[in-house]
C-alpha positions in Angstrom: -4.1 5.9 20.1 -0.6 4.9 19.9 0.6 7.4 22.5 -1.3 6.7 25.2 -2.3 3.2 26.7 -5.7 4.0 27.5 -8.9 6.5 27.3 -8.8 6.6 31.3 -4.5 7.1 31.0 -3.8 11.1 30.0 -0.4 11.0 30.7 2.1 12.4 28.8 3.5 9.5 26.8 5.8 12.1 24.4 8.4 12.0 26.3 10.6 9.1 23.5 9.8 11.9 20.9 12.9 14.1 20.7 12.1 17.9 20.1 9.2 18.6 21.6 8.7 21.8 23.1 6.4 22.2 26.3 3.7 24.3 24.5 3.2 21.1 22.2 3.0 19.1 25.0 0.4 21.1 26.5 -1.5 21.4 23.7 -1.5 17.6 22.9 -2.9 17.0 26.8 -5.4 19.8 26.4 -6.8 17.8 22.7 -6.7 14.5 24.8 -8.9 16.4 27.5 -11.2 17.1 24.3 -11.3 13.9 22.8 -12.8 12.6 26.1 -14.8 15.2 26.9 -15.6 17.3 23.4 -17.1 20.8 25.4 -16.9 24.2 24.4 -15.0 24.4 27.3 -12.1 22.0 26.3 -12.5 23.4 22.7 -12.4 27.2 23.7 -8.7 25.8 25.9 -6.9 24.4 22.8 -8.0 27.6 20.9 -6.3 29.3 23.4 -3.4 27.4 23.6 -3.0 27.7 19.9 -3.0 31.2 19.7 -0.4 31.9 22.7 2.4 29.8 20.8 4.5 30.9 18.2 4.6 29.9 14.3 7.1 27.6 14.8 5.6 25.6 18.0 2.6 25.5 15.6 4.3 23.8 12.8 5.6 21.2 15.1 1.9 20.5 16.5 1.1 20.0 13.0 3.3 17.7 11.8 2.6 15.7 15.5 -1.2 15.3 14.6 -0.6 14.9 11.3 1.7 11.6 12.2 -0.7 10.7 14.7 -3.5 11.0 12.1 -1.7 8.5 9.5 -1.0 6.2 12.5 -4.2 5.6 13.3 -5.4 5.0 9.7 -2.4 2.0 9.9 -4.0 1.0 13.2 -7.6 1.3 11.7 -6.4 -0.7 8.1 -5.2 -3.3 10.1 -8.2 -3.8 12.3 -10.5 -3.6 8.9 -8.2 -6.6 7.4 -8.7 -8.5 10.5 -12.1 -8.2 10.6 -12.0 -9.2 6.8 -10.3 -12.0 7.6 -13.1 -13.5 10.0 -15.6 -13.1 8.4 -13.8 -15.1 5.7 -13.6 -17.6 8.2 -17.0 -17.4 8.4 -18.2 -15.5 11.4 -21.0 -14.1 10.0 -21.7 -12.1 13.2 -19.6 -9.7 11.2 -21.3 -7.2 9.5 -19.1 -6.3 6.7 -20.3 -4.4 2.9 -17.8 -5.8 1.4 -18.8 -9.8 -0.4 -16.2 -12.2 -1.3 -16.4 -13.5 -5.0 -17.6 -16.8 -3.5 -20.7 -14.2 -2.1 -20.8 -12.6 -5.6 -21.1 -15.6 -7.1 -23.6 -17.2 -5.1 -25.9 -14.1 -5.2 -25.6 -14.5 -9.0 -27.0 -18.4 -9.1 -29.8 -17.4 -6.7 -30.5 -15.1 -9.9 -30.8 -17.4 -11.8 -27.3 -17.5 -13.7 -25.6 -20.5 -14.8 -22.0 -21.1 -13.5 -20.9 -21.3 -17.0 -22.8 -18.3 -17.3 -20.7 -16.7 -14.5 -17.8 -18.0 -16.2 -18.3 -16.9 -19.8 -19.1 -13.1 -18.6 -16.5 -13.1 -16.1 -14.0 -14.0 -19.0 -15.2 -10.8 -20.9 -14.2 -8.4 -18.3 -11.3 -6.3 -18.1 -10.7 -3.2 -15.7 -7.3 -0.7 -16.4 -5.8 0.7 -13.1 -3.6 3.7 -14.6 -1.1 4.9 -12.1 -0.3 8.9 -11.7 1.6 11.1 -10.1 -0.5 14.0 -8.4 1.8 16.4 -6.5 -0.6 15.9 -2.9 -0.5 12.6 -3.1 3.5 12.4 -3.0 5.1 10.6 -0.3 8.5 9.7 0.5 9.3 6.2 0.1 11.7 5.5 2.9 8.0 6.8 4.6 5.9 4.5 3.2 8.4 1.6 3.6 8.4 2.5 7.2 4.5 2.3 7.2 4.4 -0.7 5.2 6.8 -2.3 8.2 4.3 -0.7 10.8 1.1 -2.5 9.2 3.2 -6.1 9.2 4.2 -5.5 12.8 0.5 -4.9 13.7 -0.5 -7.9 11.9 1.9 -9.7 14.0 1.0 -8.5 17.1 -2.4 -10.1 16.4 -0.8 -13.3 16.8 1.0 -12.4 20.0 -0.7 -15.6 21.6 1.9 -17.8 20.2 5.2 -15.0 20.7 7.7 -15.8 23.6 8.0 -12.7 26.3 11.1 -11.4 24.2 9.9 -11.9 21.1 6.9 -9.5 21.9 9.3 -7.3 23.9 10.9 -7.1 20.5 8.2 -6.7 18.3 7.1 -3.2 20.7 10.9 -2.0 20.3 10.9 -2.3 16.4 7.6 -0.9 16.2 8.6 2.2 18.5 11.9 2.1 16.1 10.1 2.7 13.2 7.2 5.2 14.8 10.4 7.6 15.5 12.4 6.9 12.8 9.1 8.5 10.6 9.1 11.6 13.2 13.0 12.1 12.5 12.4 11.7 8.4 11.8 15.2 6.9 8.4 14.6 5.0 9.5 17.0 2.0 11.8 15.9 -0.3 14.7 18.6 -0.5 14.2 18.8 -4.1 12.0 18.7 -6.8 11.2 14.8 -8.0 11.0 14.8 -11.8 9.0 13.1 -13.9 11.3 10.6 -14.4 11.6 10.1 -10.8 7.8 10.0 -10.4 8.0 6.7 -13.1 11.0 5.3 -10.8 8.3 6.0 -7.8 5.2 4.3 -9.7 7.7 1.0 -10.2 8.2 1.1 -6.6 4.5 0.8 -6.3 4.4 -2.4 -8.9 7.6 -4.3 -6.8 6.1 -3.4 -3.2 2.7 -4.3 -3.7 0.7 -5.2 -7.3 4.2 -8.0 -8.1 2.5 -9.9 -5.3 -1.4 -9.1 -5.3 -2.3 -9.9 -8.8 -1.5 -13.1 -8.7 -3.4 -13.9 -5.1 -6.6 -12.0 -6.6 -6.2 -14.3 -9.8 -5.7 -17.3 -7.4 -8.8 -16.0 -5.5 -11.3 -16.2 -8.6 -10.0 -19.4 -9.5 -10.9 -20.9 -6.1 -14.2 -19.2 -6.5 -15.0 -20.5 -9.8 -13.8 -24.2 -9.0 -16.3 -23.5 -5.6 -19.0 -23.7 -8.6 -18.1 -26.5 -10.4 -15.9 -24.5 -13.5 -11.9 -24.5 -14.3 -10.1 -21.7 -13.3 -9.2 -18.8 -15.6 -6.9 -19.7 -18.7 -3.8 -18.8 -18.5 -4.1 -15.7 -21.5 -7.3 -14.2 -19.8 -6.4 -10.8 -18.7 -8.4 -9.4 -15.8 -6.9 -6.0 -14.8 -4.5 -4.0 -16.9 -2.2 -1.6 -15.6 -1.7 1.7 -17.4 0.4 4.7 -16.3 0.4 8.6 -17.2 3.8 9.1 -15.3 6.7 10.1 -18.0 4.1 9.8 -20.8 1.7 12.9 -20.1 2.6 16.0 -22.1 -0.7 17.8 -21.6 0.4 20.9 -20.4 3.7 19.7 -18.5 6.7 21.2 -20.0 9.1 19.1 -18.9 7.8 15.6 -20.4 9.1 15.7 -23.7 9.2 12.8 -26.4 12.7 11.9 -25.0 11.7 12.0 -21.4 9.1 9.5 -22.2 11.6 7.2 -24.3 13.5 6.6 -20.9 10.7 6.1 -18.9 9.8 3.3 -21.3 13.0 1.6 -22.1 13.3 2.1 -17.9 9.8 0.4 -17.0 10.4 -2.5 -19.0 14.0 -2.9 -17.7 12.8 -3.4 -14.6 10.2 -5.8 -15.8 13.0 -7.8 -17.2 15.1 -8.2 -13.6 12.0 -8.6 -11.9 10.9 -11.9 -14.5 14.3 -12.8 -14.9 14.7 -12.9 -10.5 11.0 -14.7 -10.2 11.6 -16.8 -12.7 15.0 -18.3 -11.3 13.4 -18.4 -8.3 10.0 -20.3 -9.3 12.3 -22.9 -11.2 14.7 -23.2 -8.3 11.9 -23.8 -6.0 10.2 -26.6 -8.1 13.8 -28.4 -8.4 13.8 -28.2 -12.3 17.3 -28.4 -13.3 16.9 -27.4 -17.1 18.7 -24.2 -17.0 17.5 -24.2 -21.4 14.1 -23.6 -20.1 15.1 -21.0 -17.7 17.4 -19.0 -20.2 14.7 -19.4 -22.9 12.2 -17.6 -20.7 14.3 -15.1 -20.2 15.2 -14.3 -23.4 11.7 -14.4 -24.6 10.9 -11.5 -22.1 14.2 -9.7 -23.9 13.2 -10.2 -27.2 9.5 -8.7 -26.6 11.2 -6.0 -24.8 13.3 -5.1 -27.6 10.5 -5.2 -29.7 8.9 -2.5 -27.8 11.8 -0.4 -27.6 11.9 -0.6 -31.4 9.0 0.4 -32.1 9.2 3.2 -29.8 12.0 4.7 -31.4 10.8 4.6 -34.7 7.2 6.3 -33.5 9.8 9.0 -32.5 
């Protein structure tokens, strides 16, 4: 638990958290009591405590568990992808469900397929993630910006071997920074996100996290199939596919209309443009190529297919 430094340490360590009353203090040492020692006894004492505080007191115990709930599935993530990681290394001692694609791959040769077997069916494959926007799966994104910060200071911590005595000092001042900055941030938007705003959320989704992990799982399979004696994946094979109901689904949702979902597309592929156009710049920059015809060709390539799309759009409306 983040609150606490130890199972043996049941001190009150919510005394950094602003605004929070003494009933919710007590209750949160009574659960600890619990979680050490789950009796009917301890049980039958939180009940008790619950009931003796007002609505209000209860609301605040709420959100506290729920924040401590989401913290320790950061913690637990982050201890999941460290154990990931060694038995990549190849500490089999781990026991893990999961097989790499090298594993995968293997366990299909001892069946007696051919790596160009592997290959050919592997080429043939295609899986579609479609994003949505389900109202109890909304979160706020200056939240999950703050997690996403959390997870990366975790992972860091993890290397605290090679960190100087402030730089660690550091690291525990950010990470209590961002832990309270999430307890001050209302949870609930103030108003209503529309569908429109859902799309803008999905793209944050795309820029955050899929911009960057598509490419390491293509480069992933093509280390595996090289690992078998085959060439890595052309460069037109298309692996996954990302679809997206948000701004596009009028099934029963009076407010996404034909011209909704116009924006929404001319939006999405907008931002696709100024996220090529940024990469791109960057990627030629980086490999010292000082044609700036092939960069602006690029570019406009992406434009043109983008206005072809748009086109079409508005003629299918």
């Amino acid at each position: 638990m983040v609150y606490r430094k130890s199972q043996k340490d049941l001190k009150d360590n919510l005394e950094n958290i602003p605004m929070i009353p003494q009933e919710v203090r007590d209750l949160f040492q009574v659960s600890l009591l619990y979680e050490q020692e789950p009796t009917d006894k301890n049980f039958k004492a939180m009940h008790s405590k619950v009931v003796q505080m007002c609505a209000e007191d209860i609301k605040t115990s709420a959100r506290l568990f729920l924040e401590m709930l989401q913290h320790a599935n950061l913690v637990e993530r982050n201890h999941r992808v460290r154990r990931w990681r060694e038995y990549k290394r190849g500490d089999r001692s781990i026991k893990s469900n999961s097989l790499t694609i090298q594993d995968c791959f293997k366990d299909l040769q001892s069946k007696g397929f051919s790596p160009e077997q592997i290959r050919a069916s592997l080429l043939r494959q295609n899986t579609e993630l479609v994003f949505t926007a389900h109202p109890t799966q909304a979160a706020r994104r200056s939240v999950i910006n703050k997690h996403a910060r959390i997870s990366e200071l975790l992972e860091l911590h993890d290397r605290s071997k090679l960190l100087t005595p402030l730089q660690k000092k550091e690291l525990l001042g950010e990470l209590q920074e961002n832990l309270l900055g999430i307890w001050r941030t209302n949870p609930v938007r103030r108003h209503k996100p529309s569908p429109e705003d859902e799309a803008r959320y999905g793209l944050s989704v795309v820029e955050d996290t899929l911009w960057h992990a598509l490419p390491d799982h293509y480069h992933t399979v093509d280390n595996a199939l090289m690992g078998i004696g085959q060439p890595p994946l052309p460069v037109d094979c298309c692996l996954l596919t990302i679809g997206s109901w948000m701004g596009g689904d009028r099934d029963g949702n009076p407010y996404v209309t034909a011209k909704l979902t116009k924006r929404v597309f001319v939006c999405v592929f907008t931002y696709i443009d100024i996220c090529m156009y940024i990469h791109t710049y960057v990627y030629i920059y980086n490999i010292y190529i000082h044609t700036y015809i092939i960069y602006i060709y690029i570019y406009k390539h992406v434009c043109v297919i983008t206005h072809v799309y748009i086109c079409t759009l508005e003629n299918a409306f």
